[in-house]
N, CA, C and O atoms as a Maestro MAE file, in Angstrom:
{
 s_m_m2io_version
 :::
 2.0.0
}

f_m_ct {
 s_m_title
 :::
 protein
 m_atom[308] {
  # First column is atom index #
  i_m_mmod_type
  r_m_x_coord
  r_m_y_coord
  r_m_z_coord
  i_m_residue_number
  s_m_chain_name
  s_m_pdb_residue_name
  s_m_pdb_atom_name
  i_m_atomic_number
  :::
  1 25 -34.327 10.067 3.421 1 A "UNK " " N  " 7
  2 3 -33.146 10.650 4.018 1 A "UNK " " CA " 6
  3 2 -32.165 9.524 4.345 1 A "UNK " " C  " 6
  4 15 -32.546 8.577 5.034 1 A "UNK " " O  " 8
  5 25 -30.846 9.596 3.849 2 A "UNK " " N  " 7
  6 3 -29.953 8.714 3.736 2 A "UNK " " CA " 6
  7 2 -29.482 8.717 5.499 2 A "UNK " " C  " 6
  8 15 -29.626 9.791 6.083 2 A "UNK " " O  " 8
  9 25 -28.886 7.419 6.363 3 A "UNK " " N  " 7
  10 3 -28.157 7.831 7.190 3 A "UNK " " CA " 6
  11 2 -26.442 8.060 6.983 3 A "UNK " " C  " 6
  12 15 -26.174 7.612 5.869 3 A "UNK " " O  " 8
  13 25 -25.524 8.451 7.475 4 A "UNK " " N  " 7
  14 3 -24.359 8.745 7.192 4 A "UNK " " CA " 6
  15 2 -23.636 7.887 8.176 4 A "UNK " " C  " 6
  16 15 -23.129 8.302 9.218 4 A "UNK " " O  " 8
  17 25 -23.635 6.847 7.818 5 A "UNK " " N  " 7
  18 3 -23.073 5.786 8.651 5 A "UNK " " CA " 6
  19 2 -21.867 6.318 9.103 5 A "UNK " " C  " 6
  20 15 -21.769 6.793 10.234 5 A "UNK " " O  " 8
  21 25 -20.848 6.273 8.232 6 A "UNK " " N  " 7
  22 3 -19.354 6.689 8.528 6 A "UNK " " CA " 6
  23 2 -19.120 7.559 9.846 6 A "UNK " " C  " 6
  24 15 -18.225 7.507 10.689 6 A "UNK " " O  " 8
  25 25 -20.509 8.568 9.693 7 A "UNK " " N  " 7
  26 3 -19.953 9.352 11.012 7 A "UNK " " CA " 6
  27 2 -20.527 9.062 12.171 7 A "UNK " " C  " 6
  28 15 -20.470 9.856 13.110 7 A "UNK " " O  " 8
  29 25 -21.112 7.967 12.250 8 A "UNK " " N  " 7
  30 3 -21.174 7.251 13.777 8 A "UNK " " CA " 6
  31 2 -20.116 6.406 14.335 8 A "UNK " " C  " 6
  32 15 -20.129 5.876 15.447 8 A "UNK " " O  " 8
  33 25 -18.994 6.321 13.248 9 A "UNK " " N  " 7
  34 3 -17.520 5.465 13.892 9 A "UNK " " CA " 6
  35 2 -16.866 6.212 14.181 9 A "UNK " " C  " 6
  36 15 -17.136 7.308 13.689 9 A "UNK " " O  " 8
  37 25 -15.574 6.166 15.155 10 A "UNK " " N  " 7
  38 3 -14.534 6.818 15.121 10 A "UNK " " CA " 6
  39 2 -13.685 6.576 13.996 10 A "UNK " " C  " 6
  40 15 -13.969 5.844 13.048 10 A "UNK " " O  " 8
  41 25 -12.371 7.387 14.184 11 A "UNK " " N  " 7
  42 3 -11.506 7.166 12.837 11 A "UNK " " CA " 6
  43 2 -11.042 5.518 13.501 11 A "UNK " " C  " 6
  44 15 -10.720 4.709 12.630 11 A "UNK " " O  " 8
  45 25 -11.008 5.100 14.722 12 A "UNK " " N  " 7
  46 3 -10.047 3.725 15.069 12 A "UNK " " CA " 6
  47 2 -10.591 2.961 14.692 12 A "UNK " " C  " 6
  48 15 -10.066 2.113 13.970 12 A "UNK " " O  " 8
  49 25 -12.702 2.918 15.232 13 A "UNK " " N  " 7
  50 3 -13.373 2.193 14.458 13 A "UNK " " CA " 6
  51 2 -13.202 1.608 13.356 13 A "UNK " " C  " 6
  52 15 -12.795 0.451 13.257 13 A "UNK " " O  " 8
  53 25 -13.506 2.371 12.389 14 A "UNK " " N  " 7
  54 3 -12.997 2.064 10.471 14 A "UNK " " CA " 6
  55 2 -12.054 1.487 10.712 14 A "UNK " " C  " 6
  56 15 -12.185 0.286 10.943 14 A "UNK " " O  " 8
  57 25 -10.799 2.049 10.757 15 A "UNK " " N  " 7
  58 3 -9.515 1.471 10.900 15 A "UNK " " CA " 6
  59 2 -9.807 -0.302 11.009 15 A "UNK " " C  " 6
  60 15 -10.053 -1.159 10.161 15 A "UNK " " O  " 8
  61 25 -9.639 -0.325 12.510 16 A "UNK " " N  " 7
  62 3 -10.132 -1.485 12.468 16 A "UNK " " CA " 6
  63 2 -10.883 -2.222 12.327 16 A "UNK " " C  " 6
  64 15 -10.489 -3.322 12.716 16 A "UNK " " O  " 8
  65 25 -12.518 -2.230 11.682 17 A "UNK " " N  " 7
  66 3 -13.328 -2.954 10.787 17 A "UNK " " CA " 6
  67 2 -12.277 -2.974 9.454 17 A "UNK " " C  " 6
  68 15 -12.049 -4.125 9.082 17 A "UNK " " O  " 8
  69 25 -11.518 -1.803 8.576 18 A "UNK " " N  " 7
  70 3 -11.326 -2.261 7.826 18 A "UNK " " CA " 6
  71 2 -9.779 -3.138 7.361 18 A "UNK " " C  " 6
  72 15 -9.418 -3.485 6.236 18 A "UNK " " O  " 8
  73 25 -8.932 -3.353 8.990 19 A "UNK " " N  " 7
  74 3 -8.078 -4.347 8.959 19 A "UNK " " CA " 6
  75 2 -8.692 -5.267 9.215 19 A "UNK " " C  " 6
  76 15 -8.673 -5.653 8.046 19 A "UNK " " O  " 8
  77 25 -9.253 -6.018 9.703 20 A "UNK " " N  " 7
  78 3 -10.137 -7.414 10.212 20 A "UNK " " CA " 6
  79 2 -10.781 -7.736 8.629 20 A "UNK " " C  " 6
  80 15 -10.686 -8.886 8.198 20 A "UNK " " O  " 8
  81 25 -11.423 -6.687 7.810 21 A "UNK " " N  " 7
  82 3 -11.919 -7.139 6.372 21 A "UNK " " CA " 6
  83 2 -10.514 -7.538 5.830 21 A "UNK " " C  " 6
  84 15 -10.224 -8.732 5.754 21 A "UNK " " O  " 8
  85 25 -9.489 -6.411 5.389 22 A "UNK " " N  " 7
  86 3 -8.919 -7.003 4.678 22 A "UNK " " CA " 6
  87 2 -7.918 -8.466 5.251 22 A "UNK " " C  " 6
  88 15 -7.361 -9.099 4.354 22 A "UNK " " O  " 8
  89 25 -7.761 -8.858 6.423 23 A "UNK " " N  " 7
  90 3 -7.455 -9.930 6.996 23 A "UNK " " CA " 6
  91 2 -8.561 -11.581 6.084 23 A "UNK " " C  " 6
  92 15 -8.226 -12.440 5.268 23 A "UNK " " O  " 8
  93 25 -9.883 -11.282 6.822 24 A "UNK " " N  " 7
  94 3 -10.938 -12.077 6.243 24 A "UNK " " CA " 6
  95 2 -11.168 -12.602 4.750 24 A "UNK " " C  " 6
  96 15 -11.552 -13.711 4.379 24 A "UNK " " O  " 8
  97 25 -10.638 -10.894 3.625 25 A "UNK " " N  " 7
  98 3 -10.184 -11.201 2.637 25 A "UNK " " CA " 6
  99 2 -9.077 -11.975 2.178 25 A "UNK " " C  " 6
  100 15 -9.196 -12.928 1.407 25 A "UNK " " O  " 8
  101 25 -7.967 -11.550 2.668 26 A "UNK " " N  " 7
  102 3 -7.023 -12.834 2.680 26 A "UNK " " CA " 6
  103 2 -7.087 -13.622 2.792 26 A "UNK " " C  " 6
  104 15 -6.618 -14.251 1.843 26 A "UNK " " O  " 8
  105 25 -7.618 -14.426 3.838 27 A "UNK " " N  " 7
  106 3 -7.783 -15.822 4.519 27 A "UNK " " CA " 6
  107 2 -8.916 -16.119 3.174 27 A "UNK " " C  " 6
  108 15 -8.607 -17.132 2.547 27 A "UNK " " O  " 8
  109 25 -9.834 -15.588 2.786 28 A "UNK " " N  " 7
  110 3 -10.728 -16.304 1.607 28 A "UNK " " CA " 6
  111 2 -9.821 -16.520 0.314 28 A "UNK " " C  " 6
  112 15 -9.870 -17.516 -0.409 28 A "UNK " " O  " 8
  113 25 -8.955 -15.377 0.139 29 A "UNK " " N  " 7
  114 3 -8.239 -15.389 -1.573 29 A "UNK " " CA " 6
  115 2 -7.521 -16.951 -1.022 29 A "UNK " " C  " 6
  116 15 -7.868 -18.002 -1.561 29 A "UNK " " O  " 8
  117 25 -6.774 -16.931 -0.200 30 A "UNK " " N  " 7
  118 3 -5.534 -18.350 0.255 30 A "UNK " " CA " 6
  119 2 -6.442 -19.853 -0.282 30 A "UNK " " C  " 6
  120 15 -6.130 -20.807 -0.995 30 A "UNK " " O  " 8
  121 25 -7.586 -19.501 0.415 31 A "UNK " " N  " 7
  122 3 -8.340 -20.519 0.288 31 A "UNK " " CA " 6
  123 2 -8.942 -20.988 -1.381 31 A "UNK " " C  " 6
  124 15 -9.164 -22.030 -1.998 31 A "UNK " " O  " 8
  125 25 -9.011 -19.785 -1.569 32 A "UNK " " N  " 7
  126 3 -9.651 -20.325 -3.354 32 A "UNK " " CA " 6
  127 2 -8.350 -20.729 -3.976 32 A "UNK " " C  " 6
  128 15 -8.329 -21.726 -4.698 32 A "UNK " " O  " 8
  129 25 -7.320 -20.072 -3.765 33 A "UNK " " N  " 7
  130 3 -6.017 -20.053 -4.418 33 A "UNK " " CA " 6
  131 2 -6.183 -21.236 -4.459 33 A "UNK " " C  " 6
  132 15 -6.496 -21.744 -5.535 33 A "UNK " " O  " 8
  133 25 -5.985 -22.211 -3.037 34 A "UNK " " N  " 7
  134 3 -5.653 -23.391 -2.331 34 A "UNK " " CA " 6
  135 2 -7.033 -24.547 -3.605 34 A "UNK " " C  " 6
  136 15 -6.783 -25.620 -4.153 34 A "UNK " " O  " 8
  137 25 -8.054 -23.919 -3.649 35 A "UNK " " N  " 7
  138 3 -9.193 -24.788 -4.266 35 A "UNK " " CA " 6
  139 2 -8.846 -24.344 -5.912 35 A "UNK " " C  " 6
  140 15 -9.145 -25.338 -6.573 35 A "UNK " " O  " 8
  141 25 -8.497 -23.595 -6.549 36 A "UNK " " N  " 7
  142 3 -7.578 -23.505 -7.741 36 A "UNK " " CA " 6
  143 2 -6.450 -24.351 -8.289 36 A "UNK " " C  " 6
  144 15 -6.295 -24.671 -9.468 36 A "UNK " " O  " 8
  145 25 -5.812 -24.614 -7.425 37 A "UNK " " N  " 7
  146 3 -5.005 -25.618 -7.215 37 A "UNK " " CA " 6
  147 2 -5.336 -27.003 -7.715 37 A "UNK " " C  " 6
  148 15 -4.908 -27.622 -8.689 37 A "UNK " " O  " 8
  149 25 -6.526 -27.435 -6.455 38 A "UNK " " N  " 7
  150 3 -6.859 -28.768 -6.506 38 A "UNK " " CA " 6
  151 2 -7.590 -28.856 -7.901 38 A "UNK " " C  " 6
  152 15 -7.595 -29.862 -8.611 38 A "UNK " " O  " 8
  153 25 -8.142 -27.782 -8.161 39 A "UNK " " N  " 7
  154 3 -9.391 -27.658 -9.288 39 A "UNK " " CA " 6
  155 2 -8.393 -28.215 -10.959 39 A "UNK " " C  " 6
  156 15 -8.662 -28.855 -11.975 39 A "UNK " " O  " 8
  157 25 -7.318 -27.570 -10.447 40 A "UNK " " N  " 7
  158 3 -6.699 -27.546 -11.542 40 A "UNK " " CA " 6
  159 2 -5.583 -29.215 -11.574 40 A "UNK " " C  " 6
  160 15 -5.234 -29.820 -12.588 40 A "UNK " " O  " 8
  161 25 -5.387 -29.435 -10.691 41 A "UNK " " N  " 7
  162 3 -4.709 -30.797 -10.824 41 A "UNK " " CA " 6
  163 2 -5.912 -32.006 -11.507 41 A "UNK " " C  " 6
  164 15 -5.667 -32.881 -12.337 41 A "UNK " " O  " 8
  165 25 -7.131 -31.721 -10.895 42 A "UNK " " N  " 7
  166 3 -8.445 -32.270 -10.833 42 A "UNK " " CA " 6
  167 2 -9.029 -32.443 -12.423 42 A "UNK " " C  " 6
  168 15 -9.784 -33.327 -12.828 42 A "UNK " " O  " 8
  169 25 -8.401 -31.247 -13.243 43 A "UNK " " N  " 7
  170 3 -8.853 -30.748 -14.303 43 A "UNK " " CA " 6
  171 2 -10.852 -30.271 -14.323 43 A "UNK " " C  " 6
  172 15 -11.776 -30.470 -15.112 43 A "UNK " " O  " 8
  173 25 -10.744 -29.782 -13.367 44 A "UNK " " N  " 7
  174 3 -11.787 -29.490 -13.183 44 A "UNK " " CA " 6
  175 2 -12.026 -28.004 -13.766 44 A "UNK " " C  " 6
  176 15 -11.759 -26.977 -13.142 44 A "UNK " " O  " 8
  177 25 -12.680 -28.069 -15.315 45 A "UNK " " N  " 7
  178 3 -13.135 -26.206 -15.272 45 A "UNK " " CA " 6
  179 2 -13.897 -25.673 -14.657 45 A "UNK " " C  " 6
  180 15 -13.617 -24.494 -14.444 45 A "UNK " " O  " 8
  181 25 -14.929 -26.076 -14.184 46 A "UNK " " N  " 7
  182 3 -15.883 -25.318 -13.480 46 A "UNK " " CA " 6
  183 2 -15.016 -24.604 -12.456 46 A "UNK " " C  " 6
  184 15 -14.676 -23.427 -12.571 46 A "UNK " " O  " 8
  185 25 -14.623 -25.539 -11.269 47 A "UNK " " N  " 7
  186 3 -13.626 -25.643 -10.319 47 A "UNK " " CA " 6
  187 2 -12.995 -24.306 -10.508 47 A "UNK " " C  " 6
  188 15 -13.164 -23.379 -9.716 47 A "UNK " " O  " 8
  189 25 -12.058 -24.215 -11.884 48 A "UNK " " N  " 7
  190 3 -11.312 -23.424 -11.485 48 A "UNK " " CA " 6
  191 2 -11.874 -22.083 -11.930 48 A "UNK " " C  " 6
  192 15 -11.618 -21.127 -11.199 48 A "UNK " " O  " 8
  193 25 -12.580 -21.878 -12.988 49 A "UNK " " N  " 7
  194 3 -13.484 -20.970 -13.166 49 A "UNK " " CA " 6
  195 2 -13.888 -19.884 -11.965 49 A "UNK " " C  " 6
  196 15 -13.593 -18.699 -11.813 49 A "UNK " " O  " 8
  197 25 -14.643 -20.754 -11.230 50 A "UNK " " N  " 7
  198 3 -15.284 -20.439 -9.403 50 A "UNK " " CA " 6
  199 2 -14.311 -19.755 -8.891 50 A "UNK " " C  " 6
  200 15 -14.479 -18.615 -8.459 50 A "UNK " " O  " 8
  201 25 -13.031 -20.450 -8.876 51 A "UNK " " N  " 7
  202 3 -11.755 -20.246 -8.025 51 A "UNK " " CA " 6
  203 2 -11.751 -18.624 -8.652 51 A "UNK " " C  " 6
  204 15 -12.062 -17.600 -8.043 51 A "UNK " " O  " 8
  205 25 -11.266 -18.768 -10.153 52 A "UNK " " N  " 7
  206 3 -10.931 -17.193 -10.635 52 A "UNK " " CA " 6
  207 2 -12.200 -16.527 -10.134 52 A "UNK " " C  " 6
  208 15 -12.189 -16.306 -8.923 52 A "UNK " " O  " 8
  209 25 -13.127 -16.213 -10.695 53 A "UNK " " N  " 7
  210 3 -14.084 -15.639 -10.103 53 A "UNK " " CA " 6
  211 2 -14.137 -14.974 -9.035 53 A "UNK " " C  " 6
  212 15 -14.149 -13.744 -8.976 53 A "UNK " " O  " 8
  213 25 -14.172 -15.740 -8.102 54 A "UNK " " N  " 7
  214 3 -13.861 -15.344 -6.314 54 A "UNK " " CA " 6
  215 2 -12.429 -14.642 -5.976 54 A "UNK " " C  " 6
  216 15 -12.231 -13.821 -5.081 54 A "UNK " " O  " 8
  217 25 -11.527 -15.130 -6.854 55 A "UNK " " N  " 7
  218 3 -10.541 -14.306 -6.737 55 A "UNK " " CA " 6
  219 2 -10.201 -13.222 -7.038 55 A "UNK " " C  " 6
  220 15 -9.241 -12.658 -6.514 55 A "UNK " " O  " 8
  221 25 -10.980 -12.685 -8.010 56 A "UNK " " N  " 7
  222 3 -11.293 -11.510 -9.183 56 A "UNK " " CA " 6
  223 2 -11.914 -10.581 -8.149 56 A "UNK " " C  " 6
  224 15 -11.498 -9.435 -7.978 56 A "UNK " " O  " 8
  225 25 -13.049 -11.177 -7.385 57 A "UNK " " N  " 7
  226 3 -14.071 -10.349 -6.399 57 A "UNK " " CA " 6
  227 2 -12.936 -9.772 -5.333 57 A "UNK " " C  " 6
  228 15 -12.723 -8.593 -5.053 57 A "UNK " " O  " 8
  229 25 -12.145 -11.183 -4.726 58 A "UNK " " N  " 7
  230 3 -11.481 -10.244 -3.727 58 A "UNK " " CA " 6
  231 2 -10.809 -9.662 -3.670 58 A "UNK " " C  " 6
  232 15 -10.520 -8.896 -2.750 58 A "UNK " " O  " 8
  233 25 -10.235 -9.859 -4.831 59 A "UNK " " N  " 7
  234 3 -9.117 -8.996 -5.215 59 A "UNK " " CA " 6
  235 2 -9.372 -7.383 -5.531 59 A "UNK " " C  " 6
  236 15 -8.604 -6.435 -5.369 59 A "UNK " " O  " 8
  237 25 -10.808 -7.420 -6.070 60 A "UNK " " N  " 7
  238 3 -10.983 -6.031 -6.167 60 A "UNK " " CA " 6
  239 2 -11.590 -5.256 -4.233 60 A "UNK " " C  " 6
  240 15 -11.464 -4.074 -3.914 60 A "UNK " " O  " 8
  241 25 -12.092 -6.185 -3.476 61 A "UNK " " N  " 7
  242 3 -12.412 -5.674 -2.045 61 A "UNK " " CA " 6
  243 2 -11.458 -5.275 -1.603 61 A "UNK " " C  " 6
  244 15 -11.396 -4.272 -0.892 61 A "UNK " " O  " 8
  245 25 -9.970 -6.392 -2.129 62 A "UNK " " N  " 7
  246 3 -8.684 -5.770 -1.195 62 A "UNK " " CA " 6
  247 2 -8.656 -4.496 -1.482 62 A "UNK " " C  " 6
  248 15 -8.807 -3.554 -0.704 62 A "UNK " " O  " 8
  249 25 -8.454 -4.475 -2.653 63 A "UNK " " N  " 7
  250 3 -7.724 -3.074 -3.098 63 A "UNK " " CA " 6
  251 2 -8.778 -1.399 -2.806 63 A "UNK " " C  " 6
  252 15 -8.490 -0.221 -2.595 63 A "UNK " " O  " 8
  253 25 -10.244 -2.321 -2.976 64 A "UNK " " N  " 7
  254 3 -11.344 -0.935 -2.249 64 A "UNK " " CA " 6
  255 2 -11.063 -0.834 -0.744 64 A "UNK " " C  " 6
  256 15 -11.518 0.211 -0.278 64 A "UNK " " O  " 8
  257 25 -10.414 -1.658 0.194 65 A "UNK " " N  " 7
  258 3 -10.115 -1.555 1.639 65 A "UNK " " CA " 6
  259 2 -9.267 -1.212 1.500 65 A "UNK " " C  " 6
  260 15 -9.075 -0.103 1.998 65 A "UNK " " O  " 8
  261 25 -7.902 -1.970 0.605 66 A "UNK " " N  " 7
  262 3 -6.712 -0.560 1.334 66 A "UNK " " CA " 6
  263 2 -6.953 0.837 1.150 66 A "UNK " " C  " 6
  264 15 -6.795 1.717 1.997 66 A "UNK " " O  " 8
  265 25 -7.504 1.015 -0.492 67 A "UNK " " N  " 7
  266 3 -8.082 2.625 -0.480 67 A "UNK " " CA " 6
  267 2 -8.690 3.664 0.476 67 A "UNK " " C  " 6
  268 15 -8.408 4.862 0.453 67 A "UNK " " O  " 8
  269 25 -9.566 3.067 1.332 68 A "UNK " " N  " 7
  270 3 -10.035 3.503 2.013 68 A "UNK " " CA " 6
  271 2 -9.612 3.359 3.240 68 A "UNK " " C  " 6
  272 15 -10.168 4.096 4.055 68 A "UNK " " O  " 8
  273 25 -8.693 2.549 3.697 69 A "UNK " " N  " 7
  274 3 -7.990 2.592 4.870 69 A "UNK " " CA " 6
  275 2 -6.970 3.491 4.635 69 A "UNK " " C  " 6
  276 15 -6.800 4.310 5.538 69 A "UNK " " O  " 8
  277 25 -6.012 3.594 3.371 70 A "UNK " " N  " 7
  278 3 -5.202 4.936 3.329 70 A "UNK " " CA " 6
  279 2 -5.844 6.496 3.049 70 A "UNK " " C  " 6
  280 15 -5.269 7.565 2.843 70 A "UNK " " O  " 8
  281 25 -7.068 6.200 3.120 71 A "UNK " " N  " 7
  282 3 -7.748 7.630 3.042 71 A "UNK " " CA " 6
  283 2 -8.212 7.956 4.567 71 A "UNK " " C  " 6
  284 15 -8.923 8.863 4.998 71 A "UNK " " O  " 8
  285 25 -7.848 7.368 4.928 72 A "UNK " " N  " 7
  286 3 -7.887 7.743 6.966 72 A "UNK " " CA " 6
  287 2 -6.797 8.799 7.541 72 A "UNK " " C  " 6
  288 15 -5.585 8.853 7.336 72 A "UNK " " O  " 8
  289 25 -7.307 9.294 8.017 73 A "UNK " " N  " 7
  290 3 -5.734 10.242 9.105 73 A "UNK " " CA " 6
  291 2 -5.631 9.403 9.668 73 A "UNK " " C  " 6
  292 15 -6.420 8.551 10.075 73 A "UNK " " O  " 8
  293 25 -3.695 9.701 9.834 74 A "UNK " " N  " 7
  294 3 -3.005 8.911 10.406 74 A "UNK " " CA " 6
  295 2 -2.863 8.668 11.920 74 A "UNK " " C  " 6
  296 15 -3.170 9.486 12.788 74 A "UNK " " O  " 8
  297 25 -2.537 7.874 12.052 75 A "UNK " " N  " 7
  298 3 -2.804 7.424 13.806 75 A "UNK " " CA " 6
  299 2 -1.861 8.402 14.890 75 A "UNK " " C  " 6
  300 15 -0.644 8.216 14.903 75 A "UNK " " O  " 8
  301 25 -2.258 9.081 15.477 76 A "UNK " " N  " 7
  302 3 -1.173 9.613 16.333 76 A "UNK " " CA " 6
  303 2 -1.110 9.055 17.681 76 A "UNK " " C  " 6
  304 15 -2.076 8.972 18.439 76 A "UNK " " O  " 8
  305 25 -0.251 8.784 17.865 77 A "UNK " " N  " 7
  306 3 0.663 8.129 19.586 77 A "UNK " " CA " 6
  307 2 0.641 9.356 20.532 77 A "UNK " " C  " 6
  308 15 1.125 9.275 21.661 77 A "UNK " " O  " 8
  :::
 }
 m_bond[307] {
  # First column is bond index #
  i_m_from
  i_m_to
  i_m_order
  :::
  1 1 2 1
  2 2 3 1
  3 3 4 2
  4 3 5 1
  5 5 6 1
  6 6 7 1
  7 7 8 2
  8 7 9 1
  9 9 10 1
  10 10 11 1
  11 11 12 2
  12 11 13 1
  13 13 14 1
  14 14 15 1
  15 15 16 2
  16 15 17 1
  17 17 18 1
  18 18 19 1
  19 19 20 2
  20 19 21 1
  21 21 22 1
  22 22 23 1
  23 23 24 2
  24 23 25 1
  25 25 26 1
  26 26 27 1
  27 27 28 2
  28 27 29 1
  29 29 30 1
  30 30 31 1
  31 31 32 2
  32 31 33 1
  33 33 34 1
  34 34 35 1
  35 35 36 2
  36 35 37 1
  37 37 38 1
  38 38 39 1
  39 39 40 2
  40 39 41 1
  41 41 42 1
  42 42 43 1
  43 43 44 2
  44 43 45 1
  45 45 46 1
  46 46 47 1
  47 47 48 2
  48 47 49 1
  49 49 50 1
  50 50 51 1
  51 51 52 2
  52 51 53 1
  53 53 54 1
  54 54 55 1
  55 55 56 2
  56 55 57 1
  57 57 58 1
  58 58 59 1
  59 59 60 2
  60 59 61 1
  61 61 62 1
  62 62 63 1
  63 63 64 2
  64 63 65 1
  65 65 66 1
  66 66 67 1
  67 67 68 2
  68 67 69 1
  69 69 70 1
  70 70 71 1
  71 71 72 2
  72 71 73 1
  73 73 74 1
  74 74 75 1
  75 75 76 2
  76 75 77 1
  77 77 78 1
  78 78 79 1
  79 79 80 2
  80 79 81 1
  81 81 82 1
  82 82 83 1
  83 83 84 2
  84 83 85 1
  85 85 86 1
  86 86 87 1
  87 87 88 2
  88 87 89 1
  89 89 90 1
  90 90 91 1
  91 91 92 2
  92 91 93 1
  93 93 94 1
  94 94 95 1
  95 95 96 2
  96 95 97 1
  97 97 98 1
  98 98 99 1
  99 99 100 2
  100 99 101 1
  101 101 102 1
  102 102 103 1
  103 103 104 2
  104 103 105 1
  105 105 106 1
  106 106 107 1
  107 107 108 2
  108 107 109 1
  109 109 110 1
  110 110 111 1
  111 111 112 2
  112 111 113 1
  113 113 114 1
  114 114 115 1
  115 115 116 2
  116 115 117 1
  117 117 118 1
  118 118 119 1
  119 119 120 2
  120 119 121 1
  121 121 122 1
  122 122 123 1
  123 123 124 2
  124 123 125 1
  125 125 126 1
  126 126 127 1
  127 127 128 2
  128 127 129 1
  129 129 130 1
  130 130 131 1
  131 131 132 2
  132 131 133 1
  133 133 134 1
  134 134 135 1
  135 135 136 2
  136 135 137 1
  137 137 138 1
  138 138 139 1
  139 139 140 2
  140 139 141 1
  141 141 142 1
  142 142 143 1
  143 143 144 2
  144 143 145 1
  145 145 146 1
  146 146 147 1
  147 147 148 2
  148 147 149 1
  149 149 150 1
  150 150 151 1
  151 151 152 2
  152 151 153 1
  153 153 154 1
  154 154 155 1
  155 155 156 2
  156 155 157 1
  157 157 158 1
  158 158 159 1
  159 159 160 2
  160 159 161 1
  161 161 162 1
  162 162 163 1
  163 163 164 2
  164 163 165 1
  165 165 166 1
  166 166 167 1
  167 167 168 2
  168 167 169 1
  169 169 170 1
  170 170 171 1
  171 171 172 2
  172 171 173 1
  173 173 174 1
  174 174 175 1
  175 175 176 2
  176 175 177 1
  177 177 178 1
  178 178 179 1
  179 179 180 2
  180 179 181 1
  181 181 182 1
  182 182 183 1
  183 183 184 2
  184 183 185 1
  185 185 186 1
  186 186 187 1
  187 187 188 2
  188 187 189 1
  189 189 190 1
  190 190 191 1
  191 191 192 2
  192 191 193 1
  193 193 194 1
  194 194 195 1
  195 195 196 2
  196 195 197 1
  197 197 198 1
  198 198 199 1
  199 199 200 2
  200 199 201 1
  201 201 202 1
  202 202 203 1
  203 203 204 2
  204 203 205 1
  205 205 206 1
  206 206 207 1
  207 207 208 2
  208 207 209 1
  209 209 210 1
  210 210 211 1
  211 211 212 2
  212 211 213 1
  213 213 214 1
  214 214 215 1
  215 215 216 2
  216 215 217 1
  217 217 218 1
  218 218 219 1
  219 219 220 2
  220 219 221 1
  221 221 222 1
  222 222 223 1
  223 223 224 2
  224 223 225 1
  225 225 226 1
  226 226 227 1
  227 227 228 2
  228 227 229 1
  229 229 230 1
  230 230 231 1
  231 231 232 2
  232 231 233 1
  233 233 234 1
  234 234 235 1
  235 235 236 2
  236 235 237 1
  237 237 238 1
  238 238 239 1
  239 239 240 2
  240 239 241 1
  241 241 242 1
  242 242 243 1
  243 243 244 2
  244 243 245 1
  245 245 246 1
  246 246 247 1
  247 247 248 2
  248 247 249 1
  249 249 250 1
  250 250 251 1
  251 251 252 2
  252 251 253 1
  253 253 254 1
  254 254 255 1
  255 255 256 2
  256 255 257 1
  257 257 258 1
  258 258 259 1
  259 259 260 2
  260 259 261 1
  261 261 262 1
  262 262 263 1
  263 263 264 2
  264 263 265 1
  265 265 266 1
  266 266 267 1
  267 267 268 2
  268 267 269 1
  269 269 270 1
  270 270 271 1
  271 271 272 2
  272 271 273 1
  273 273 274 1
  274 274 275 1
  275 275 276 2
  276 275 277 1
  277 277 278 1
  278 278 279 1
  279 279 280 2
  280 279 281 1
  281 281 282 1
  282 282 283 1
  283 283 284 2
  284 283 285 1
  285 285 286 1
  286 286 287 1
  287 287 288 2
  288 287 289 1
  289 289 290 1
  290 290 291 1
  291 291 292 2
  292 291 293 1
  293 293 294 1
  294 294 295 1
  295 295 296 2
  296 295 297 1
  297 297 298 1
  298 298 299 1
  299 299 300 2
  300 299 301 1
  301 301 302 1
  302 302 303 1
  303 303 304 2
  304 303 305 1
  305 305 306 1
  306 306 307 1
  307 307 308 2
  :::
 }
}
């Protein structure tokens, strides 16, 4: 029997676990970007290889977090 995680959060919960992810995600893409960079002045393939890679990954988390953060009802005041 599976548990149903989701419905032990509130909707603010999610919300905010999944702004703080996509924050965390950012701050990692900046950083590979940033090691892409060096990788690549460096001529380093591996280097930059890694860099794409990781960037490829977060890039697809961003876009599964905003999905699912715009599949939330909206916040009411």
């Amino acid at each position: 029997m599976a548990i149903d995680y989701a419905s032990l959060l509130s909707t603010e919960q999610k919300r905010s676990i999944l702004e703080q992810r996509l924050n965390q995600f950012a701050l990692e893409a900046y950083q590979h970007d940033i090691n892409r960079k060096v990788a690549v002045a460096s001529n380093n393939d591996e280097g930059i290889k890694n860099a794409d890679d990781a960037l490829a990954i977060l890039s697809q988390a961003i876009t599964i977090h905003q999905e699912e953060l715009a599949s939330l009802p909206a916040v009411t005041e």
